[in-house]
N, C-alpha and C positions, 0 to 999 in steps of 0.2 A: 287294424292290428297295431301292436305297439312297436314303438322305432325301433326295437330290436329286433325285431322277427322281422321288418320290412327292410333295414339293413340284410338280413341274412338271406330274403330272397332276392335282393339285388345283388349278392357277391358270388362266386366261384361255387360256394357251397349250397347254392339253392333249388338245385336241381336234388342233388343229396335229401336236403331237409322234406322237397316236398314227398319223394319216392317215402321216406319214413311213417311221413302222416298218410298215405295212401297204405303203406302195406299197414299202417295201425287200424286202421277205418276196415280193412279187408279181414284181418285177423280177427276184429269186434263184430263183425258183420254191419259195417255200418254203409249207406250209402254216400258216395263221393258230393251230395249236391255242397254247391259253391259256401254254405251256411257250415254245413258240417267240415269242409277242408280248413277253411278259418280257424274253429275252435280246434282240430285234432292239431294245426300246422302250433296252434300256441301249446299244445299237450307234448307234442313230441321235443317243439323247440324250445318253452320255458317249463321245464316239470315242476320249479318253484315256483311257478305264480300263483295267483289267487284261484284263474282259471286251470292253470294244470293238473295243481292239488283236487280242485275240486271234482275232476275229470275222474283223475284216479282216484278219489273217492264212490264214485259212483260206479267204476268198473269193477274194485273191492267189493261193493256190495253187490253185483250180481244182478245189478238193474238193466234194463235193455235200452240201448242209446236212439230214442225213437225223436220223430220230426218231434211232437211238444217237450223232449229234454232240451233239443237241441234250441229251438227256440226262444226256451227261458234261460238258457246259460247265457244265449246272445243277450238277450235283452238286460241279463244281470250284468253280465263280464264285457262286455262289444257294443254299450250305447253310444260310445264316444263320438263316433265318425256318422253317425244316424242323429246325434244329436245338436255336433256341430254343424251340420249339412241347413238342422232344417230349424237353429238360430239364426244362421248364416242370411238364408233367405228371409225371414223373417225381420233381421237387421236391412237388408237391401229395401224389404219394402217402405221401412220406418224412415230408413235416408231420402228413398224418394218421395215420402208424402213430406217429410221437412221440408228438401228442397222447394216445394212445389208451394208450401205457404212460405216460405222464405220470397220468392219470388212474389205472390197475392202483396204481401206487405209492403216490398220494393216499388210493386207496381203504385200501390196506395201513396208512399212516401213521395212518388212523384207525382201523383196526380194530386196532391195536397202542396206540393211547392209549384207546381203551375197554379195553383188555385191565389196562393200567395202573391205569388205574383199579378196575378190578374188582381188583387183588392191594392195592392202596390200601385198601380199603373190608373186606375181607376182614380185611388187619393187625389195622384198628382193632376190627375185628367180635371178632378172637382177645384182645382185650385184656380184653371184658367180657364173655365167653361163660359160661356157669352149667352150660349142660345139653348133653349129650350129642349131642340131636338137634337143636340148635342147631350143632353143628360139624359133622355130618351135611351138615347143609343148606349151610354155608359150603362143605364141598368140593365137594358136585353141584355148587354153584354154579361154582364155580372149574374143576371138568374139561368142562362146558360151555362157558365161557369158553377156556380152552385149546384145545381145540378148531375152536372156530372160529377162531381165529389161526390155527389148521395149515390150516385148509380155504381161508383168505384168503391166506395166506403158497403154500400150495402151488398156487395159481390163478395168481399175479403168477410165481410161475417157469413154470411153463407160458406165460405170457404174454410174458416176457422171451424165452422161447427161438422163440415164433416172431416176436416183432418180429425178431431177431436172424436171424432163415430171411431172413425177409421185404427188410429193409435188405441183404441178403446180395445177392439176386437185383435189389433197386434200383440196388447198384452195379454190378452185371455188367451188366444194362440200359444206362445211363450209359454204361460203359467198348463197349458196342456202337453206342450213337447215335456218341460219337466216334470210333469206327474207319470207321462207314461216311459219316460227313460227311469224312474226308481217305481214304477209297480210291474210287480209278476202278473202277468199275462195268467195262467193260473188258476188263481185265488183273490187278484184283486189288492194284496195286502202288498206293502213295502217289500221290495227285492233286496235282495243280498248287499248290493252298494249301498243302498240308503239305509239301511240296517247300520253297515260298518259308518259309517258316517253321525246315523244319529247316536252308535253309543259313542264314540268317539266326543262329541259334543256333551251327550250327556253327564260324561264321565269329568269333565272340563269341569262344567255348570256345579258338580258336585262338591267336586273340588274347592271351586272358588266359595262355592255359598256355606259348605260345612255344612249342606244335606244328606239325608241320608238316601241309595239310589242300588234297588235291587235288579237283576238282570236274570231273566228262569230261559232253559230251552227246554222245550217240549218236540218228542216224536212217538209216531205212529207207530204202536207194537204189533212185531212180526207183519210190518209191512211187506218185505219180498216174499214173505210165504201168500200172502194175499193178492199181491200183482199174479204170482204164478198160478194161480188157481183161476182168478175169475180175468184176469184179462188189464192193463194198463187201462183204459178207456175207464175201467168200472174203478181201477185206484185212483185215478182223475176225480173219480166223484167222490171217492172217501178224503183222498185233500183236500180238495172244495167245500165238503162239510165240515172238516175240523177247523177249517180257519175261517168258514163262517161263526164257530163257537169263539176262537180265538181271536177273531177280527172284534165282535161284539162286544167281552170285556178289554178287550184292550185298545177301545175306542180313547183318542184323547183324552187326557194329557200324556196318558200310557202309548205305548210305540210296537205295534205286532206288525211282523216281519215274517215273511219266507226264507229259512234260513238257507235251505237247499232241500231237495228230495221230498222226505217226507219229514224233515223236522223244523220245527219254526221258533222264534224267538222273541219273547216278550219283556220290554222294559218299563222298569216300576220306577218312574221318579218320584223322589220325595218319599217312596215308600218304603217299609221295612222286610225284613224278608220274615217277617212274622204276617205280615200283612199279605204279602206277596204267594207266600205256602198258602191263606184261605184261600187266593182268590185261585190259584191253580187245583187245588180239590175241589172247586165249584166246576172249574174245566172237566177234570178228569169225569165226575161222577155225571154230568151232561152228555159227554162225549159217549159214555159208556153207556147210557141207560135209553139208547136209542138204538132200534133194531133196525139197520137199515136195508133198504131192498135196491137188489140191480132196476136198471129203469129200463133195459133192452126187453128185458126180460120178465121181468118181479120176480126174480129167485128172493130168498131170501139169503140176506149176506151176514148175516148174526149181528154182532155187536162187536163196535171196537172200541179199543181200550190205548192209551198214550200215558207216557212215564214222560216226567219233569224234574231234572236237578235247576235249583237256583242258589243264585250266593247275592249277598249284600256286599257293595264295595268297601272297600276298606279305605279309610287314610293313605293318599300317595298310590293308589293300587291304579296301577295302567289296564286299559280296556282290555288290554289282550289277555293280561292275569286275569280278571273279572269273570271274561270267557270262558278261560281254561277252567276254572273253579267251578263254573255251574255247569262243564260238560262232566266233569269229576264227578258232580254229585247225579248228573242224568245217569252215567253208567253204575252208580250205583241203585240207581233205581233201577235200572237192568239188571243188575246181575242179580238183584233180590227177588225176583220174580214177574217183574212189570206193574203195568200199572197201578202206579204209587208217584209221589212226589217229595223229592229227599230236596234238604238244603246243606247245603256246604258247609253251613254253620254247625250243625247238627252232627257231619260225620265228622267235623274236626275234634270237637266237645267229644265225643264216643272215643275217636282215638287217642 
C-alpha cells in the first residue's frame, strides 16, 4: 500500500477506514479476501488515485468486481511491494555470489604472494648453494610450490565461470520480475503502469526529436451488455482476442497496452495520425469480421465490433492532454454509432 494509507492504518483512524472498505466490498458484493481489502482500503481512502479512480470507474460501469478484476488492478496499481520483495532477494543473492568470488580471488592473491615468496627465498638459497642435493631440494621445493598456484589458480576459474553462469541467470530473473510487474496478466500486453510510463517517455523522445507521435484508444463496443449475457469467463475470451489483434499490429516499435476493462491503448511513434487512423481500420474491420464462438459451449457469440478516437501530439502538448484528446475523439466514435475510428484532428477541423 502507499505511505498514506499505511500511515492511516496505523493511527486513531484505522479501525474507521477499515470498517468503510468492508461495508464498500459488502455493498458491491464483493468478497473480503486479503487481495480485495488492499485495493477497496485505497478506494475508500485515496478516491484520487490512479487506483481509486479506476475502481470507481469500473463500479460506473456496472462491471462485476470478480477475483480476475481484482487481480489485474493488483498487478497494475500494487506491484510495488511484490516487486521490491523479489529485487530485494534477487540483489542478496548477487551480493553473495560477489562475496564469495571476492574471497576465490583473496584466496588467489595469497596463494600467488606465498608463491613469491618461495621464488624469493629460493634466489637467495641459489646464491649460497655448495652441494648438489642442496638444489635438489630447492627444486622439489619450488615444483611443489608451482603447483599449488596451478591448483589455486585453476579453482578461481572454475569459480569465475560459474559466478559468471550464476549472475547470468540473476539477470534474466530480474529482466522477468520486470516483465511480469508491467504485463496484464490477461491478455499478455503492457499494463496500465507501463502504458503511463511508456507515453510519458514517448511524449519526451517527441519532444526532443521534433517527431511526429500519435496515441489512439480503442474499446470493446457494448461490452457490459455482452459480459451480462454470456458470462465474464466468455468476455475474458473476447479481451483476449482483441488484443491478440491489437497486440499483433502494434508489435514494436509501436506500444499496445491494456488500458483497463475493456479498452486498450496504442502508441504510434514517429507516426502520423493519418498513418495511425489506416492502421486502426485494419483493427476494426479484423476485429469485426470474425464470428466468434463460446469455447464452453460453441454458442455462437456473433461478431464484435470496437470504436477508436486518436490524436497526434501537438508541440508542447503533455501526455495527459494527448490522452484526454484521443478519449474525446473515442466518445465520439461512440456517440456516432460505434464502431468507427474518429481522430481528434478531424473533429477539431469539423468544429
Amino acid at each position: 500500500m502507499s505511505g498514506d494509507i499505511e500511515t492511516k492504518l496505523r493511527g486513531p483512524g484505522a479501525y474507521v477506514l477499515a470498517r468503510q472498505a468492508m461495508d464498500a466490498m459488502e455493498a458491491h458484493q464483493v468478497w473480503p479476501t486479503a487481495v480485495n481489502f488492499e485495493l477497496w482500503t485505497h478506494y475508500v481512502g485515496e478516491p484520487d488515485s490512479a487506483l481509486g479512480r479506476e475502481i470507481a470507474r469500473l463500479l460506473s460501469a456496472g462491471e462485476a468486481f470478480t477475483d480476475t478484476v481484482a487481480d489485474e488492478l493488483a498487478a497494475a496499481f500494487l506491484p510495488k511491494a511484490k516487486l521490491n520483495d523479489q529485487i530485494r532477494d534477487a540483489g542478496d543473492a548477487l551480493t553473495k555470489e560477489l562475496d564469495a568470488v571476492s574471497r576465490a580471488i583473496q584466496s588467489a592473491q595469497k596463494s600467488s604472494e606465498a608463491y613469491g615468496q618461495t621464488l624469493a627465498g629460493a634466489s637467495k638459497s641459489l646464491a649460497d648453494m655448495d652441494e648438489p642435493a642442496d638444489l635438489r631440494t630447492m627444486v622439489d621445493n619450488l615444483s611443489v610450490a608451482t603447483k599449488r598456484v596451478q591448483r589455486e589458480n585453476k579453482s578461481l576459474e572454475q569459480r569465475l565461470s560459474e559466478s559468471t553462469s550464476e549472475v547470468a541467470k540473476l539477470r534474466e530473473h530480474l529482466e522477468q520480475v520486470r516483465r511480469d510487474a508491467t504485463t496484464d496478466g490477461l491478455t499478455n500486453l503492457a499494463n496500465r503502469k507501463a502504458f503511463d510510463e511508456e507515453l510519458a517517455r514517448a511524449c519526451a523522445d517527441a519532444e526532443a526529436d521534433g517527431l511526429s507521435l500519435t496515441l489512439a484508444v480503442i474499446d470493446i463496443d457494448h461490452f457490459k451488455n455482452f459480459n451480462d449475457t454470456w458470462g465474464h469467463q466468455t468476455g475474458d475470451q473476447v479481451i483476449r482476442y482483441v488484443a491478440s489483434v491489437i497486440g499483433r499490429v502494434g508489435a514494436p516499435p509501436r506500444f499496445a497496452a491494456r488500458y483497463g476493462g475493456e479498452e486498450f491503448a496504442l502508441i504510434f511513434p514517429r507516426e502520423s495520425a493519418e498513418i495511425a487512423a489506416v492502421v486502426l481500420e485494419e483493427i476494426r474491420e479484423e476485429v469485426s469480421s470474425r464470428m466468434l464462438k463460446r469455447r464452453s459451449t460453441n454458442d455462437d457469440l456473433g461478431a464484435i465490433t470496437v470504436s477508436a478516437g486518436l490524436a497526434e501530439m501537438r508541440r508542447g502538448e503533455s501526455a495527459h492532454s494527448l490522452m484526454e484528446r484521443s478519449d474525446s475523439a473515442l466518445y465520439v466514435s461512440k456517440r456516432s454509432g460505434r464502431n468507427r475510428v474518429t481522430s481528434a484532428e478531424t473533429v477539431q477541423t469539423a468544429a
